[in-house]
C-alpha positions as CSV (number, residue, x, y, z in Angstrom):
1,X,-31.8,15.9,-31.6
2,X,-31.9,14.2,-34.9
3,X,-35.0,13.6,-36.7
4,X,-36.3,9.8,-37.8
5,X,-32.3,9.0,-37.8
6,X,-31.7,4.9,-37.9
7,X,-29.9,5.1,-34.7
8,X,-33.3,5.3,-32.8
9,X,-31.2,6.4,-29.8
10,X,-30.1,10.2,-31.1
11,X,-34.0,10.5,-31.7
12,X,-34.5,12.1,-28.2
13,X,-32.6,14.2,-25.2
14,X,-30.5,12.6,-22.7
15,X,-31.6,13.5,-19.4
16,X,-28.8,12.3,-16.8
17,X,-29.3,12.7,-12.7
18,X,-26.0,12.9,-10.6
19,X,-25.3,14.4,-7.5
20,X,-27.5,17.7,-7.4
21,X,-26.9,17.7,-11.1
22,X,-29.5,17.6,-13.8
23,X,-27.9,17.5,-17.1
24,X,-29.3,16.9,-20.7
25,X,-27.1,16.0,-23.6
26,X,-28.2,15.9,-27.6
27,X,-26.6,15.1,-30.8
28,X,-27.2,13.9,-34.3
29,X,-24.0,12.8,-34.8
30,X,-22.9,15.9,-36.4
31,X,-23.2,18.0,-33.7
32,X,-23.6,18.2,-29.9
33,X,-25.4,20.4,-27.2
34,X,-24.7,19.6,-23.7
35,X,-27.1,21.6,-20.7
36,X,-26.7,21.1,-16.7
37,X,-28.4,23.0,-13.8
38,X,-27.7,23.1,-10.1
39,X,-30.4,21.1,-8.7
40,X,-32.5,22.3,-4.9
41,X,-32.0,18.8,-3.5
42,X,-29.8,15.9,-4.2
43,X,-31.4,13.0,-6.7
44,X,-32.6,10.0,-4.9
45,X,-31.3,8.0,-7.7
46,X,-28.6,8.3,-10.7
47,X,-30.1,7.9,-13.4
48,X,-29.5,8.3,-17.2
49,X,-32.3,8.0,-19.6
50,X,-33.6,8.8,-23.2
51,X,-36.7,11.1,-23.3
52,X,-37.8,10.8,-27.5
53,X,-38.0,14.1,-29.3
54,X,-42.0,14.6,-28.8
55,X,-41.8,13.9,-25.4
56,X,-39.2,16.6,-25.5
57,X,-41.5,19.4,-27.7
58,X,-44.3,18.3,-25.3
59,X,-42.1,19.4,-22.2
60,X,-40.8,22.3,-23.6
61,X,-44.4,24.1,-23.9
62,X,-44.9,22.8,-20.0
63,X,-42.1,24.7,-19.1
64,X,-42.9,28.0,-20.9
65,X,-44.3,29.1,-17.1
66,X,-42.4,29.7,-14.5
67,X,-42.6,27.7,-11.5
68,X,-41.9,24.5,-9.6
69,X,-41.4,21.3,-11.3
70,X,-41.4,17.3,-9.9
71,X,-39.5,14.9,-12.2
72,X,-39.9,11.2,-11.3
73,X,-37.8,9.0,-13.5
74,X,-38.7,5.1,-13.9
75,X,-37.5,2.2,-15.8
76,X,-39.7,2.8,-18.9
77,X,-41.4,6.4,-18.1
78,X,-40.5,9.8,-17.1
79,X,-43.3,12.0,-15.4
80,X,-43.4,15.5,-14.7
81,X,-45.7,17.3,-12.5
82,X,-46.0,21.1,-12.2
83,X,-49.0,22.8,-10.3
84,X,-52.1,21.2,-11.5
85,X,-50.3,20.0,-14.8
86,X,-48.8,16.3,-15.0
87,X,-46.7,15.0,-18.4
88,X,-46.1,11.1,-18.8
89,X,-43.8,10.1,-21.6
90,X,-42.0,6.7,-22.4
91,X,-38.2,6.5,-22.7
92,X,-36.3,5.0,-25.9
93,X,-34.7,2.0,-24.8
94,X,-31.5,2.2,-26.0
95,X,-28.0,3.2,-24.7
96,X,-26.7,6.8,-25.7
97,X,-23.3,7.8,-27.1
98,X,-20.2,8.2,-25.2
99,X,-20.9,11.9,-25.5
100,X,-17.9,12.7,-23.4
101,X,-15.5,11.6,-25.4
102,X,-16.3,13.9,-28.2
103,X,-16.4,17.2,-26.3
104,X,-13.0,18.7,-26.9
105,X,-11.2,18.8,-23.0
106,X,-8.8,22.0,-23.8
107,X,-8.6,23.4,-27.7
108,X,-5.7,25.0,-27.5
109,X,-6.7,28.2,-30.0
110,X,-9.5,30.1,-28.6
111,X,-11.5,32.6,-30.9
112,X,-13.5,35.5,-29.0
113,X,-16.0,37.8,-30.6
114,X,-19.0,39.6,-30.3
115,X,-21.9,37.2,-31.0
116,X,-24.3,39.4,-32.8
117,X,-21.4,40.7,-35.4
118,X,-20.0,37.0,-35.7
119,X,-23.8,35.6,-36.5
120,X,-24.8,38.5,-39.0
121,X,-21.5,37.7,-40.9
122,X,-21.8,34.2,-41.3
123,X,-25.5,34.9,-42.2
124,X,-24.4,37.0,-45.3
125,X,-21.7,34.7,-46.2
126,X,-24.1,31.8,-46.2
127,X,-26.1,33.5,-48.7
128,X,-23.9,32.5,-51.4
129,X,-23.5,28.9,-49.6
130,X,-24.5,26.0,-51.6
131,X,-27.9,25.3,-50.6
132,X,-27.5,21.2,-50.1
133,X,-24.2,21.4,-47.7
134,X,-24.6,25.0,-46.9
135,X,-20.7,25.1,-46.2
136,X,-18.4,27.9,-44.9
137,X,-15.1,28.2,-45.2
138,X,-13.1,30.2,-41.8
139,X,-9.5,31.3,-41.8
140,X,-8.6,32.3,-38.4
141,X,-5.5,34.5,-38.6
142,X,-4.1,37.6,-35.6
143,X,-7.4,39.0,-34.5
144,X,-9.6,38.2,-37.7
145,X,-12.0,35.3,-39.0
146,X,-12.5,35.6,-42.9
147,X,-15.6,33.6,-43.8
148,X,-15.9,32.7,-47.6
149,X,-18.5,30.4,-49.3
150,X,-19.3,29.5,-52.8
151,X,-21.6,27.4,-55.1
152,X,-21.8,25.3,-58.4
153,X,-22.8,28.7,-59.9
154,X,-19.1,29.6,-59.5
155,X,-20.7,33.0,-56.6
156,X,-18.7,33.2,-54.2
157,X,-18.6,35.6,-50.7
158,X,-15.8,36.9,-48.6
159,X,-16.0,38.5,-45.5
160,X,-13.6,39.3,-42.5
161,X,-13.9,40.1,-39.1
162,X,-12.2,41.6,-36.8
163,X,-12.0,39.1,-33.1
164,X,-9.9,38.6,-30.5
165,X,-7.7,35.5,-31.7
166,X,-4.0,35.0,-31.2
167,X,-3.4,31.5,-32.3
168,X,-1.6,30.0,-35.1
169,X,-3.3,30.1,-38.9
170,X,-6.4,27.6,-39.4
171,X,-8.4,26.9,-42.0
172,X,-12.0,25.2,-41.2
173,X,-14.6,24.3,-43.1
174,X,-18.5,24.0,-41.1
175,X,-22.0,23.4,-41.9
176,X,-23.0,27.1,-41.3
177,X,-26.4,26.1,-39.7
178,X,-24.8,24.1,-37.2
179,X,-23.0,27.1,-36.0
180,X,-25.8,29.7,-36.5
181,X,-28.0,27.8,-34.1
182,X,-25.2,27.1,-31.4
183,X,-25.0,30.7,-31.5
184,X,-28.9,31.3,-31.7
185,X,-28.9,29.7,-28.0
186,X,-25.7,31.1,-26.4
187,X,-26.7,33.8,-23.9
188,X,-24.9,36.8,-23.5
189,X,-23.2,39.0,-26.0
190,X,-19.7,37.4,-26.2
191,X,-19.1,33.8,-27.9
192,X,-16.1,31.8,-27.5
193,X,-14.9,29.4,-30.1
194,X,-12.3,26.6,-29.1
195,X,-9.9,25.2,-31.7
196,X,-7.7,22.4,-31.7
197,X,-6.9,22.0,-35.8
198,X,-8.8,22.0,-39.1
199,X,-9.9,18.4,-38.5
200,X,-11.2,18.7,-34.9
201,X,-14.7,19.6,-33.4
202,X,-15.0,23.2,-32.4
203,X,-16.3,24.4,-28.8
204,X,-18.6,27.0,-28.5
205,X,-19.9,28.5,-25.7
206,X,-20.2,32.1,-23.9
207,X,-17.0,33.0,-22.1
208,X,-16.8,31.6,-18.6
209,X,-20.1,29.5,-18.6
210,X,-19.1,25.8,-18.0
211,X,-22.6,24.7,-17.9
212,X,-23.8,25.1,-21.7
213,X,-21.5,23.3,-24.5
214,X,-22.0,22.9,-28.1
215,X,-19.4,20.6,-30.3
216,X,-19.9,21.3,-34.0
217,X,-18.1,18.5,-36.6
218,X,-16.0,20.0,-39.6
219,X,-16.7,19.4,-42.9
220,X,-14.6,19.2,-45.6
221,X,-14.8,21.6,-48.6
């Protein structure tokens, strides 16, 4: 989610009923993480709505329990009930982005590594990042990444990787945080990065889950 951004909209999560589908969808027009579940029961209502950020922090400490949970969605609130617990937030009125039409449909270079090895080397090349744009430099070549970042100090870091990659030569530059936290949430010990060129959003995800996205813009450096 972004944070006191102008667009007043991108200040909270997308929550979006469809089917037996509960999906959220967030984005501060940088980057992108997209959510769904399988719902027990089909919604009485589609619905697509704007939950702002603290309504969002305030939900996510409700759901640190396991248990049963009873969404009602109106035209200017959402309410959530669980047990003897009930949250009532207002919604941001305000009509979300297109978010579709940035997630890439079929990058045609796909990077697989492990996701531990992949985050601790981007961490140590970041370290040498300059600290405002904190931007990293990949070169996906035959079954390696090499990550390299510099700064106005004129320190720079290199280091490769060995992954499972088979498509043709790209450079890329990203915001290293963006992709440190997309990886932060992937579950699983495999990542799986989808390329189109070195101007595109990336895909990231853990191989074979359809259900959790994250788009991540490139930067140039």
């Amino acid at each position: 989610m972004a944070q006191q951004d102008v667009r007043y909209y991108l200040n909270g999560l997308l929550l979006e009923t469809r089917g037996k589908t509960l999906r959220a969808v967030a984005t501060d027009g940088h980057r992108l993480a997209l959510a769904e579940i399988e719902l027990g029961t089909k919604v009485q209502k589609e619905a697509q709505v704007i939950v702002p950020r603290k309504g969002v922090l305030e939900l996510n400490r409700l759901l640190e329990t396991e248990g049963e949970l009873n969404i009602t969605i109106g035209a200017n609130h959402i309410r959530v009930e669980k047990a003897d617990l009930k949250l009532t937030s207002k919604l941001i009125d305000g009509r979300f982005p297109e978010y579709q039409r940035v997630i890439p449909k079929s990058p045609g270079s796909i990077l697989k590594a492990d996701r531990d090895a992949l985050r601790d080397a981007l961490q140590r090349t970041a370290i040498l990042s300059n600290e405002k744009y904190r931007g990293v430099r990949l070169e996906l070549s035959a079954n390696s990444v090499t990550m390299q970042a510099n700064n106005p100090e004129q320190e720079e870091a290199v280091e490769t990787l060995e992954v499972e990659y088979s498509g043709p030569t790209i450079e890329i530059g990203f915001n290293v945080n963006y992709l440190l936290d997309a990886l932060a949430a992937i579950e699983g010990n495999q990542v799986e990065i989808g390329l189109t060129d070195s101007n595109s959003s990336c895909l990231i995800g853990a191989p074979g889950d359809t259900r959790t996205k994250y788009v991540v813009m490139p930067m140039r450096l």
